[in-house]
C-alpha positions as CSV (number, residue, x, y, z in Angstrom):
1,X,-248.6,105.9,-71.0
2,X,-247.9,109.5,-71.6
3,X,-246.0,109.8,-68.3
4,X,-242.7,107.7,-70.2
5,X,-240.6,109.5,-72.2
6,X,-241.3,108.4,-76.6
7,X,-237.8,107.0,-77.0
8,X,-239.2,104.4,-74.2
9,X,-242.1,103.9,-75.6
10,X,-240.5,103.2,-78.6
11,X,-237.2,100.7,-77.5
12,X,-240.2,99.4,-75.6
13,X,-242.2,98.4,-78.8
14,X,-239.6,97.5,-80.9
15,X,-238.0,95.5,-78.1
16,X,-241.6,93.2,-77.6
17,X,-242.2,92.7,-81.6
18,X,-238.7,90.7,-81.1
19,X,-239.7,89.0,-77.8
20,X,-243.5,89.0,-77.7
21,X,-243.1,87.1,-74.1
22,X,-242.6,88.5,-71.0
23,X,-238.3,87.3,-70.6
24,X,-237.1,90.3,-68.9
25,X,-233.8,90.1,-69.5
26,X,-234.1,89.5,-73.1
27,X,-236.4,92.4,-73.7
28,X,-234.1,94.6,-71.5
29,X,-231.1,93.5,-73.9
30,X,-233.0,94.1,-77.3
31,X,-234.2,97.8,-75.4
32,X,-230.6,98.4,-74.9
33,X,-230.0,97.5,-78.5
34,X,-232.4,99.8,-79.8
35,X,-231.0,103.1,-77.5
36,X,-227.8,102.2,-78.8
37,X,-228.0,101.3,-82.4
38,X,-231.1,103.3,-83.5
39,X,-230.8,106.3,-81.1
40,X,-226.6,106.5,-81.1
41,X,-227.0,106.1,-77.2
42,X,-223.4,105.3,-75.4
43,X,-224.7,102.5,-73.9
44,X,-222.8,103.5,-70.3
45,X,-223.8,106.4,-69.9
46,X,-226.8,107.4,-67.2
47,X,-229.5,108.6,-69.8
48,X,-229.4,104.8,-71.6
49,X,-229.8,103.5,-68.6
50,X,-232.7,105.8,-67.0
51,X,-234.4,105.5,-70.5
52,X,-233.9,101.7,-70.3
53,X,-235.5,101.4,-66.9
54,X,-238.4,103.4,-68.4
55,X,-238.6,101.0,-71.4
56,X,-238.8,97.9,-69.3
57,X,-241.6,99.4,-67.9
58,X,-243.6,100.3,-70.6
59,X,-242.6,96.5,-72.3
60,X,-244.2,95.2,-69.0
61,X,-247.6,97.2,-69.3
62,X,-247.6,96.5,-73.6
63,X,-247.5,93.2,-72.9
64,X,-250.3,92.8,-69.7
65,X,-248.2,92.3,-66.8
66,X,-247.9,95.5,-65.8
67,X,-244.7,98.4,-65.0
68,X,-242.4,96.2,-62.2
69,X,-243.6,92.4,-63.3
70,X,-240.4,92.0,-65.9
């Protein structure tokens, strides 16, 4: 996993130890959360959103489904 950047590993992990289930689009809101309240992120802006993407890739593979299954 050393190919995604460590603020998407991170949003990633603290993301799945809120939803431990693969619900995409809750895990993408609680990775958004994270860029924006713990990392100061504007949450419009293209780097959140790249980073998210990332995230919600490394959630997927954390959790066993792999980087495009959430």
């Amino acid at each position: 996993m050393d190919e995604y950047s460590k603020q998407a590993r991170d949003a990633a992990a603290a993301a799945i130890k809120k939803v431990p289930y693969p619900a995409g689009g809750l895990i993408e809101l609680e990775i958004h959360t994270h860029l924006e309240q713990v990392l100061g992120m504007d949450p419009m802006s293209d780097e959140c959103f790249r980073i998210a993407d990332e995230a919600l890739s490394v959630a997927g593979i954390l959790l066993g489904f792999g980087p495009d299954e959430l």
